[in-house]
Jmol script that loads the backbone (N, CA, C; Angstrom):
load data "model"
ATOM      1  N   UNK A   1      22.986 -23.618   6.123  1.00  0.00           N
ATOM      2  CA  UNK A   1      21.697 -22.967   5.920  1.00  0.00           C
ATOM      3  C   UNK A   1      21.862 -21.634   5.192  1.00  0.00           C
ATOM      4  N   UNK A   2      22.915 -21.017   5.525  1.00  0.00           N
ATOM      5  CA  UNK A   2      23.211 -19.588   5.044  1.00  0.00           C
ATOM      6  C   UNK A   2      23.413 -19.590   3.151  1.00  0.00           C
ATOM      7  N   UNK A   3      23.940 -21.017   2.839  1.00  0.00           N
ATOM      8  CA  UNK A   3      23.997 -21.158   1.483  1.00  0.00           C
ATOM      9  C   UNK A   3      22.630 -20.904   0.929  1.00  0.00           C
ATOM     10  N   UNK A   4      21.709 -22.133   1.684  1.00  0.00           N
ATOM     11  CA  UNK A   4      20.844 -22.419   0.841  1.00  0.00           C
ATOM     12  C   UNK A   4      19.733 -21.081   1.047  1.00  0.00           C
ATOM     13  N   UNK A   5      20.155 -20.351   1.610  1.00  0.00           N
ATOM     14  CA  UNK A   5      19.076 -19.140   1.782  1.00  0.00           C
ATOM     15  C   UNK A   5      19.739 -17.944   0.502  1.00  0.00           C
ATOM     16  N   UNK A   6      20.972 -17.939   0.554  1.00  0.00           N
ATOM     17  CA  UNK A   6      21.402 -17.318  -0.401  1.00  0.00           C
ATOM     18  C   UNK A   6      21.074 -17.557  -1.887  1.00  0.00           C
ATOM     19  N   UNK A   7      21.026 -19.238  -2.032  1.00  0.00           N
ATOM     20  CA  UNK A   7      20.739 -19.630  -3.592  1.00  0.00           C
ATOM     21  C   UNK A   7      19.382 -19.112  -3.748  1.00  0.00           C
ATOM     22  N   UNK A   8      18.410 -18.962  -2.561  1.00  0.00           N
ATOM     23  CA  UNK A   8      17.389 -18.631  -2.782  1.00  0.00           C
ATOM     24  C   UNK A   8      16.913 -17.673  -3.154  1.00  0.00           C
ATOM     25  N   UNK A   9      17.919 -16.516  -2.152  1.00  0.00           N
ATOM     26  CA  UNK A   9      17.619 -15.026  -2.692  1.00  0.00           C
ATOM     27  C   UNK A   9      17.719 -15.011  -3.943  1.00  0.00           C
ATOM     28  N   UNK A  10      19.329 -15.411  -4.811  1.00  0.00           N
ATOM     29  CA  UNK A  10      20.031 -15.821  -6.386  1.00  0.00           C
ATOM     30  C   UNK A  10      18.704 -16.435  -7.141  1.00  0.00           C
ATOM     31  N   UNK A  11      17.939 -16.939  -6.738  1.00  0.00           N
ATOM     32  CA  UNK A  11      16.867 -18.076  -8.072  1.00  0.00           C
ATOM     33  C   UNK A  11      15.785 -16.770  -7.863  1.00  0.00           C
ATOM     34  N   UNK A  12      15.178 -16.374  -6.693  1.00  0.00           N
ATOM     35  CA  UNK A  12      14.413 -15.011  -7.163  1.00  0.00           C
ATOM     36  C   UNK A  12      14.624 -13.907  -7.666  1.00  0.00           C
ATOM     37  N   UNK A  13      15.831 -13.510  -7.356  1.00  0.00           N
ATOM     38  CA  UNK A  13      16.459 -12.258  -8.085  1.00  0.00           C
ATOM     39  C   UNK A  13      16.189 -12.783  -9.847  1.00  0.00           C
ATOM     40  N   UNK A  14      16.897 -13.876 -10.190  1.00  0.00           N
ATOM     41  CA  UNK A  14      16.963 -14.657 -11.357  1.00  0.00           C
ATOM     42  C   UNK A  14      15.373 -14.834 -12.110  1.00  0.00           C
ATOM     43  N   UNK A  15      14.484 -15.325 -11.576  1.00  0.00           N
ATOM     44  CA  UNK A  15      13.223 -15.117 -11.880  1.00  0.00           C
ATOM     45  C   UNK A  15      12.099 -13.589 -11.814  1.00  0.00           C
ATOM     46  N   UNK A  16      12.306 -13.007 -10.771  1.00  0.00           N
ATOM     47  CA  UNK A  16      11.901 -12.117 -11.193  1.00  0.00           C
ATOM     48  C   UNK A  16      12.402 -10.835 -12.201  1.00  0.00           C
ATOM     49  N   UNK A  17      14.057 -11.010 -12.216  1.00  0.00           N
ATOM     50  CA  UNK A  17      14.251 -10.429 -13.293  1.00  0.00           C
ATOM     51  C   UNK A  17      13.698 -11.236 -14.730  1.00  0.00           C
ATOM     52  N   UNK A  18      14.006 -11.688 -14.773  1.00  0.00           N
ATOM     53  CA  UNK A  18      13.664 -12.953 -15.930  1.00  0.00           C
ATOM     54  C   UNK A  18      11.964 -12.264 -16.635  1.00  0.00           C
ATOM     55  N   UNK A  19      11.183 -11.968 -15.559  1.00  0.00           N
ATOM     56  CA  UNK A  19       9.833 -11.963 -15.699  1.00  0.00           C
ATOM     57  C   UNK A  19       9.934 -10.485 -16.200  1.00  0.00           C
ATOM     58  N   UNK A  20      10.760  -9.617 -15.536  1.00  0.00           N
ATOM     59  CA  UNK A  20      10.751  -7.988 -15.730  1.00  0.00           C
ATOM     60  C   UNK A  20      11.197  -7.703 -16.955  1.00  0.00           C
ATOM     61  N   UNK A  21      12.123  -8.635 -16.970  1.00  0.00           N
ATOM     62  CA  UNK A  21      13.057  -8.516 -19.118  1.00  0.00           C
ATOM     63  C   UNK A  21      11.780  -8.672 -19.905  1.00  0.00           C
ATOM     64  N   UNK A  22      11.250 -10.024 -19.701  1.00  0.00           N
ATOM     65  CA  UNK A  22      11.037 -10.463 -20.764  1.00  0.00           C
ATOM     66  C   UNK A  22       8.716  -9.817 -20.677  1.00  0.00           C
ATOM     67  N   UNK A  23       8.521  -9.745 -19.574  1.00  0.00           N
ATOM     68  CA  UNK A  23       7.015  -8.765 -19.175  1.00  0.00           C
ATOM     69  C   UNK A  23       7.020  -7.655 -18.862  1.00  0.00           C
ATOM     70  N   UNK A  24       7.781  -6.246 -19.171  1.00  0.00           N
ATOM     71  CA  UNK A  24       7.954  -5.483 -18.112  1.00  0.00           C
ATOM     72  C   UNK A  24       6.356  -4.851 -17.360  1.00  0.00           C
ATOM     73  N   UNK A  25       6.114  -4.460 -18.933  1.00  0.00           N
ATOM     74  CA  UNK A  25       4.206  -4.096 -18.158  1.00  0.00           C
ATOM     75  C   UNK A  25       3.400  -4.806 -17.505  1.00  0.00           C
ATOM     76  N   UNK A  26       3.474  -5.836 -18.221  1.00  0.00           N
ATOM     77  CA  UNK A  26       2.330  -6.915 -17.443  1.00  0.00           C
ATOM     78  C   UNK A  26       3.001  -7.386 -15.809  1.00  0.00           C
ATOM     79  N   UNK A  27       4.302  -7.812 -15.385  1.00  0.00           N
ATOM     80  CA  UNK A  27       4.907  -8.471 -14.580  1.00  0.00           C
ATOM     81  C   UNK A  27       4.964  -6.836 -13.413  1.00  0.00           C
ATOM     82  N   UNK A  28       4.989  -5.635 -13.666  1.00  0.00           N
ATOM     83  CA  UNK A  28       4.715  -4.462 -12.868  1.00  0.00           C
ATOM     84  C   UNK A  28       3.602  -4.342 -12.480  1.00  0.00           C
ATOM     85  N   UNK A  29       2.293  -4.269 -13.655  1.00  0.00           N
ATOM     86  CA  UNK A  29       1.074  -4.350 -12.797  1.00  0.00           C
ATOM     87  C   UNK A  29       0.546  -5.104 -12.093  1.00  0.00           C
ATOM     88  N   UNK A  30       1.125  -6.656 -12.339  1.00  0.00           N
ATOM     89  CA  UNK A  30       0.492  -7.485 -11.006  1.00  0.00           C
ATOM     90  C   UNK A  30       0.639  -7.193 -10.038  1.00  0.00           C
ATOM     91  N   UNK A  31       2.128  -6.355  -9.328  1.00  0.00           N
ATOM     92  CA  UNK A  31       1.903  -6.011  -8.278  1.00  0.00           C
ATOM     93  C   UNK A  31       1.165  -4.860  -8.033  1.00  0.00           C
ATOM     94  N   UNK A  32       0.742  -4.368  -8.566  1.00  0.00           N
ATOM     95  CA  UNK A  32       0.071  -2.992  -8.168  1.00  0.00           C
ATOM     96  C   UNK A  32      -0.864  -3.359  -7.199  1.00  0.00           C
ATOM     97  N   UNK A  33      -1.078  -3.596  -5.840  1.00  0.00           N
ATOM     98  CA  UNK A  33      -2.222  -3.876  -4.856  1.00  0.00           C
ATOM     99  C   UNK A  33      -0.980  -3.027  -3.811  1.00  0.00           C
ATOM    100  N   UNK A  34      -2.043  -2.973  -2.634  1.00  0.00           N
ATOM    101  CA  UNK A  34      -1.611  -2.938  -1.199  1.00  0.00           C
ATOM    102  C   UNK A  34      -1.425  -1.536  -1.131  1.00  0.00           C
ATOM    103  N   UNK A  35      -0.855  -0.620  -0.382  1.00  0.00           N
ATOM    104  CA  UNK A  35      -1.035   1.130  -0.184  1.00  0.00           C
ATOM    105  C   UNK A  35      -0.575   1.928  -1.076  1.00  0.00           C
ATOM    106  N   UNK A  36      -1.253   2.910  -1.391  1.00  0.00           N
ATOM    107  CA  UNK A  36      -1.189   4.061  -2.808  1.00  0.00           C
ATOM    108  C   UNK A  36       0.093   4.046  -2.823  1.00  0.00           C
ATOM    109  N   UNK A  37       1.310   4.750  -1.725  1.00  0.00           N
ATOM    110  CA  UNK A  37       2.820   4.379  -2.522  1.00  0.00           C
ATOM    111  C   UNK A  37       3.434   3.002  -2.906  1.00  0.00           C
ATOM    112  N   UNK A  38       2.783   2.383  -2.523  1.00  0.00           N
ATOM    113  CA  UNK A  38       3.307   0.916  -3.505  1.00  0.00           C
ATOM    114  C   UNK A  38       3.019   0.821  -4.875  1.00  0.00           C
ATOM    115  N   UNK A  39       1.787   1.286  -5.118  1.00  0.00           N
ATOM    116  CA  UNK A  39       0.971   1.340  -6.234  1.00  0.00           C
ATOM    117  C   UNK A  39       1.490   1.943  -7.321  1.00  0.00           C
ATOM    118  N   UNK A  40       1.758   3.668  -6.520  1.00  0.00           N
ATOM    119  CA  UNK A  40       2.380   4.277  -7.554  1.00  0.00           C
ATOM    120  C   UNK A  40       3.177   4.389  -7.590  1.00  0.00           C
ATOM    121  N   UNK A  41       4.340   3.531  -7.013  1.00  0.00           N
ATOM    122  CA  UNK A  41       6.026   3.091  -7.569  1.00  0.00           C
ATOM    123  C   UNK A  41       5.217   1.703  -8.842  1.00  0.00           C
ATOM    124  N   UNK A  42       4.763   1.225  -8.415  1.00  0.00           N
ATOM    125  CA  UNK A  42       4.529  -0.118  -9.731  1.00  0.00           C
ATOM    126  C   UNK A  42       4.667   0.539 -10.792  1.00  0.00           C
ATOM    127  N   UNK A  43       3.085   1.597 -10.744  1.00  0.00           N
ATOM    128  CA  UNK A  43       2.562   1.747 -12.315  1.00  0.00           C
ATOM    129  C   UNK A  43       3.875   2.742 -12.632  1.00  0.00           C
ATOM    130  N   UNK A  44       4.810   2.981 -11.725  1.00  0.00           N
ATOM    131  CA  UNK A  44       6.202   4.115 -12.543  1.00  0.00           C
ATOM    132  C   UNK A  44       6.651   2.965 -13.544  1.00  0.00           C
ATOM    133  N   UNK A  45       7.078   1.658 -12.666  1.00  0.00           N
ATOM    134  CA  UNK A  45       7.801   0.816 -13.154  1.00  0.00           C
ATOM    135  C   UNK A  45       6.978   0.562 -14.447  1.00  0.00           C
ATOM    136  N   UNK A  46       5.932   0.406 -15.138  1.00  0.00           N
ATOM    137  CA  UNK A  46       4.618  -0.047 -15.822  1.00  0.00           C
ATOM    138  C   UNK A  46       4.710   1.132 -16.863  1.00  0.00           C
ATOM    139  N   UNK A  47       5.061   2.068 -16.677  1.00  0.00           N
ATOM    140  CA  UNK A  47       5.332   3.035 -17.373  1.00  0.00           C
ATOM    141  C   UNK A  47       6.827   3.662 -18.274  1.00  0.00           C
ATOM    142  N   UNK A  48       7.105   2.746 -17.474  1.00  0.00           N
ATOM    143  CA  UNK A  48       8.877   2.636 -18.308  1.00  0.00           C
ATOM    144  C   UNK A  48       9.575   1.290 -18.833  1.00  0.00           C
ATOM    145  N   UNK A  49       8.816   0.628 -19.859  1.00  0.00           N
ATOM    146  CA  UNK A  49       9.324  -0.473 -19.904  1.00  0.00           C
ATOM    147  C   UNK A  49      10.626  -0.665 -19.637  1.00  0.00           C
ATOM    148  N   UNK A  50      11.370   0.318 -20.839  1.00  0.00           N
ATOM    149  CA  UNK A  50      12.702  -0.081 -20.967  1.00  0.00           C
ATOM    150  C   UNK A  50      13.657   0.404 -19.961  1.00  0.00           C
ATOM    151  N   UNK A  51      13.627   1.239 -18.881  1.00  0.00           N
ATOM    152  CA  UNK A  51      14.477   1.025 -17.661  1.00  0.00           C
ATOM    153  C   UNK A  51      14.015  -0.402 -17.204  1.00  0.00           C
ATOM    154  N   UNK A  52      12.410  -0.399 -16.847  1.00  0.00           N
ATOM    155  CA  UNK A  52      12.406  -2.036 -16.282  1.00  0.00           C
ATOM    156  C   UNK A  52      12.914  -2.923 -16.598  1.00  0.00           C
ATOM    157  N   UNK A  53      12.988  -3.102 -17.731  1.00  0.00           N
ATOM    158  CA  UNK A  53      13.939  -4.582 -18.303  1.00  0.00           C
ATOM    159  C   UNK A  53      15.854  -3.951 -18.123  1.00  0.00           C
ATOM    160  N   UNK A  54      15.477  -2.262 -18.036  1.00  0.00           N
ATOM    161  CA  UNK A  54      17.203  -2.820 -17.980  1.00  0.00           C
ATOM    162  C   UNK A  54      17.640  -2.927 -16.498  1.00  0.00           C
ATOM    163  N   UNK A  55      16.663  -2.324 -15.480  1.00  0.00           N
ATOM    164  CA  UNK A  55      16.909  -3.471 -14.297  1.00  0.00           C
ATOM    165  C   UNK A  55      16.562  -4.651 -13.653  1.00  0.00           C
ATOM    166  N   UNK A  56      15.907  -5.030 -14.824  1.00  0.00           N
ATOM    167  CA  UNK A  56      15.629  -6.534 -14.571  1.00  0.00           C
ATOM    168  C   UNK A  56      16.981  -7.533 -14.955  1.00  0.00           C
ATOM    169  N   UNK A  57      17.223  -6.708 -16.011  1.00  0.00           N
ATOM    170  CA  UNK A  57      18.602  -7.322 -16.484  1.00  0.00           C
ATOM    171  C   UNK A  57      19.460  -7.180 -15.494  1.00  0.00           C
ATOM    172  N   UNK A  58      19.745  -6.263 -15.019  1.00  0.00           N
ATOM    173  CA  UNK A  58      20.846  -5.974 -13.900  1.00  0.00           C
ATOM    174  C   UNK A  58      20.618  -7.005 -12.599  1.00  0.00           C
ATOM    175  N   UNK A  59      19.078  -7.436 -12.212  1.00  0.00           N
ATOM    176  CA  UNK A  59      19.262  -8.393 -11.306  1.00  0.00           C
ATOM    177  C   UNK A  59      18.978  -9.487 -11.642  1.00  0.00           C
ATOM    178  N   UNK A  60      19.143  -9.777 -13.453  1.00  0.00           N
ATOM    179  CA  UNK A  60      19.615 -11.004 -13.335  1.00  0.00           C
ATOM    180  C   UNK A  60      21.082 -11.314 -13.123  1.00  0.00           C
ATOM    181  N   UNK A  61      21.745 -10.725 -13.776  1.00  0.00           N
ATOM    182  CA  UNK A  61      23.003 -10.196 -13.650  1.00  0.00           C
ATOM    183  C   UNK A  61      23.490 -10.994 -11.894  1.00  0.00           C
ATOM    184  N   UNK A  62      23.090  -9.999 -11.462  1.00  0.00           N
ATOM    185  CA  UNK A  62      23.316 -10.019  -9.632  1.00  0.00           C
ATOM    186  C   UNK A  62      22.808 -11.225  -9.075  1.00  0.00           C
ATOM    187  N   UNK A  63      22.033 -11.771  -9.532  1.00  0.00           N
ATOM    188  CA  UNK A  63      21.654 -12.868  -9.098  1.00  0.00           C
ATOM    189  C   UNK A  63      22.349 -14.198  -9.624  1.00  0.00           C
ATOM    190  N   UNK A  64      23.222 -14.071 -10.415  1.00  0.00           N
ATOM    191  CA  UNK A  64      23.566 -14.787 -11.461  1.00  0.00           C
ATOM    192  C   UNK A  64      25.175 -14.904 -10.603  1.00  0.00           C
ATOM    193  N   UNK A  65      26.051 -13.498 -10.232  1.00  0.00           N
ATOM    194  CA  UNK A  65      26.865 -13.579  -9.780  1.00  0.00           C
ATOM    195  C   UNK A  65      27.267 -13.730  -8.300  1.00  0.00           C
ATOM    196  N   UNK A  66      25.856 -13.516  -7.705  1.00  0.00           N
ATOM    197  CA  UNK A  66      25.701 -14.173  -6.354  1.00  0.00           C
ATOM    198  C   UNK A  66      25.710 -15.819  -5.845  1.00  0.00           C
ATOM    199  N   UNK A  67      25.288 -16.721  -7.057  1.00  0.00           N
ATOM    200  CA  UNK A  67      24.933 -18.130  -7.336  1.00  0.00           C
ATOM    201  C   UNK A  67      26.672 -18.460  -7.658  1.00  0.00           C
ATOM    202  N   UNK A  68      27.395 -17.935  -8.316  1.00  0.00           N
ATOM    203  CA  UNK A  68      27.894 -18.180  -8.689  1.00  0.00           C
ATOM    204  C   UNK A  68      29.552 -18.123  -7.847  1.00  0.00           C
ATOM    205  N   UNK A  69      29.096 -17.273  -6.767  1.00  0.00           N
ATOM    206  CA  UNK A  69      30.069 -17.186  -5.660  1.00  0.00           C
ATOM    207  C   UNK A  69      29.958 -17.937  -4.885  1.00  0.00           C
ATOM    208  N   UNK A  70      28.565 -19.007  -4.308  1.00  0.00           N
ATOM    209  CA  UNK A  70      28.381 -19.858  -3.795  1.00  0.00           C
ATOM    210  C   UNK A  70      29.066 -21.013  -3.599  1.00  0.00           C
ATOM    211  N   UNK A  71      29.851 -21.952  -2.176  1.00  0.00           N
ATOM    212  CA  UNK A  71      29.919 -23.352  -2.231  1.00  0.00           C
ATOM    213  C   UNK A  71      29.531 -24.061  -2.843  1.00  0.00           C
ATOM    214  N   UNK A  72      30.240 -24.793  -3.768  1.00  0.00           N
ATOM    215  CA  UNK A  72      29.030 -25.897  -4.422  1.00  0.00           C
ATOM    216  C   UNK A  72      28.163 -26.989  -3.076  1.00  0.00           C
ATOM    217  N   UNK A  73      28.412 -27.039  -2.264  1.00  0.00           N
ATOM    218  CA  UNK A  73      27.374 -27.647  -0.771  1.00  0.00           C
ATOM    219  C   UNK A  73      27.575 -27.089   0.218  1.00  0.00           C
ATOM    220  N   UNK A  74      26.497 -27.093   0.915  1.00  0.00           N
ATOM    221  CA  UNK A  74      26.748 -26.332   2.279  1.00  0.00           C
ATOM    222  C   UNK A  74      27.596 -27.060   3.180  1.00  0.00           C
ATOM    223  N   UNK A  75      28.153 -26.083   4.634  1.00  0.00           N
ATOM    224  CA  UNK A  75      28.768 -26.773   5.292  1.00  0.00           C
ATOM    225  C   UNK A  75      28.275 -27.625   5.852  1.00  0.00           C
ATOM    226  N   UNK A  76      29.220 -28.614   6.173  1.00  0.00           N
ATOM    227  CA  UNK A  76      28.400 -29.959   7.249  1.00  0.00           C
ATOM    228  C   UNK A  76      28.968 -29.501   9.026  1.00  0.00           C
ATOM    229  N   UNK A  77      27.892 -29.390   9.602  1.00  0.00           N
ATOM    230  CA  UNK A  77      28.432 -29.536  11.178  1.00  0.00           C
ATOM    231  C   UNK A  77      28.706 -30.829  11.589  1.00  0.00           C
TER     232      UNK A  77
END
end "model"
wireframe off; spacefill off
backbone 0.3
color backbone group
């Protein structure tokens, strides 16, 4: 189970960077909802494309080398 929760974290890290590279503005303001400091960490992110994509890059990166440390199958009990 511990694998397959891990590949999971690895495919979101992977997608939402994915979305941050390649949307940084648009893929920041969707989250903008829920309490004023959430909000105004987004629109920071919304306001800096190019750090956003370069840590979007970085967790694709991380997500990429997390997948990649993985069992190819989980254990069997």
């Amino acid at each position: 189970m511990k694998v397959v929760l891990a590949e999971s974290a690895a495919m979101m890290a992977i997608g939402d960077g994915v979305l941050g590279l390649v949307f940084p503005v648009q893929h920041s303001i969707r989250w903008e909802s829920g309490p004023e400091p959430w909000r105004k960490y987004m629109r920071m992110w919304a306001g800096h494309p190019g750090l956003t994509r370069a840590v979007s890059a970085l967790q694709i990166a991380a997500g990429l080398v997390l997948a990649s440390r993985l069992p190819a199958a989980p254990a069997r009990k």
